[in-house]
C-alpha positions in Angstrom: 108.6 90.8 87.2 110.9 93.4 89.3 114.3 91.8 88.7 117.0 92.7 91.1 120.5 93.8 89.7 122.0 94.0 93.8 124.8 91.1 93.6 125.2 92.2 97.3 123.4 90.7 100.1 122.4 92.1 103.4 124.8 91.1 106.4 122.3 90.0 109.6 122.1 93.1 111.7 123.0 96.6 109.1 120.8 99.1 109.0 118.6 99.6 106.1 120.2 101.5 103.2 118.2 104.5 101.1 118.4 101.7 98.0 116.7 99.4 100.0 114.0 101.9 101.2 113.8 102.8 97.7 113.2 99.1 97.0 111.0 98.8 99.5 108.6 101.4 98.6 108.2 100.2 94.9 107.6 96.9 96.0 105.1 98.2 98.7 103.2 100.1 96.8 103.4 99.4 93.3 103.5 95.5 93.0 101.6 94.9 96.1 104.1 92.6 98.0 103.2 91.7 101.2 105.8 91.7 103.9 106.8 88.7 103.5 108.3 88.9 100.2 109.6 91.7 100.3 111.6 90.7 103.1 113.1 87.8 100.9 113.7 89.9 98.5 116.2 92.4 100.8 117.5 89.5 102.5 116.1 91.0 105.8 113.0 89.5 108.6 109.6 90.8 107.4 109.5 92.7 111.3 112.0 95.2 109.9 109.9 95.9 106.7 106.8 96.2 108.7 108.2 98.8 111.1 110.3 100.6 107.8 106.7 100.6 106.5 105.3 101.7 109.7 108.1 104.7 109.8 107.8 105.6 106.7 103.5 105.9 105.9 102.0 108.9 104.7 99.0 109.6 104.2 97.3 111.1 100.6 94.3 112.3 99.7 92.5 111.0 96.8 90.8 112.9 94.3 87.3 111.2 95.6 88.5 113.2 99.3 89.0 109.3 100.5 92.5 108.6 101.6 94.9 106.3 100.8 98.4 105.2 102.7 101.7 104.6 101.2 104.9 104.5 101.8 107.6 106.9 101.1 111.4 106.1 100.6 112.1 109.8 101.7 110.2 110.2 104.8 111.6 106.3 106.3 115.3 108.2 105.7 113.9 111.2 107.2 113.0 109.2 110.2 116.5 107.2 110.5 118.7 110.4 110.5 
């Protein structure tokens, strides 16, 4: 279990930081959390994950030439500058 050592929350309406993008993407793609919980999590609506995930997707290529899509912290940031 990820345990989360922000003592800060999340005022209704500020941006997204890099942490939380960070946050977002291991909770995205390594634990599987839908947007729902991951939203709790950040203290933020589950919209704004889905459209930081939306932002943010990249596409890989798996070593069976399938692909795959995650997200990446870097490219979301990318996007918002």
């Amino acid at each position: 279990m990820c345990q989360n050592n922000c003592n800060t929350k999340r005022e209704k309406g500020e941006h997204l930081s890099y942490e939380d993008r960070v946050k977002i993407e291991h909770l995205y793609n390594q634990q599987d959390k839908n947007y729902t919980e991951i939203g709790k999590e950040l203290n933020c609506h589950r919209t704004t994950v889905s459209r930081e995930i939306k932002k943010g997707e990249i596409e890989l290529k798996n070593s069976d030439w399938t692909y795959r899509k995650e997200y990446s912290s870097k490219r979301g940031q990318e996007v918002y500058e």
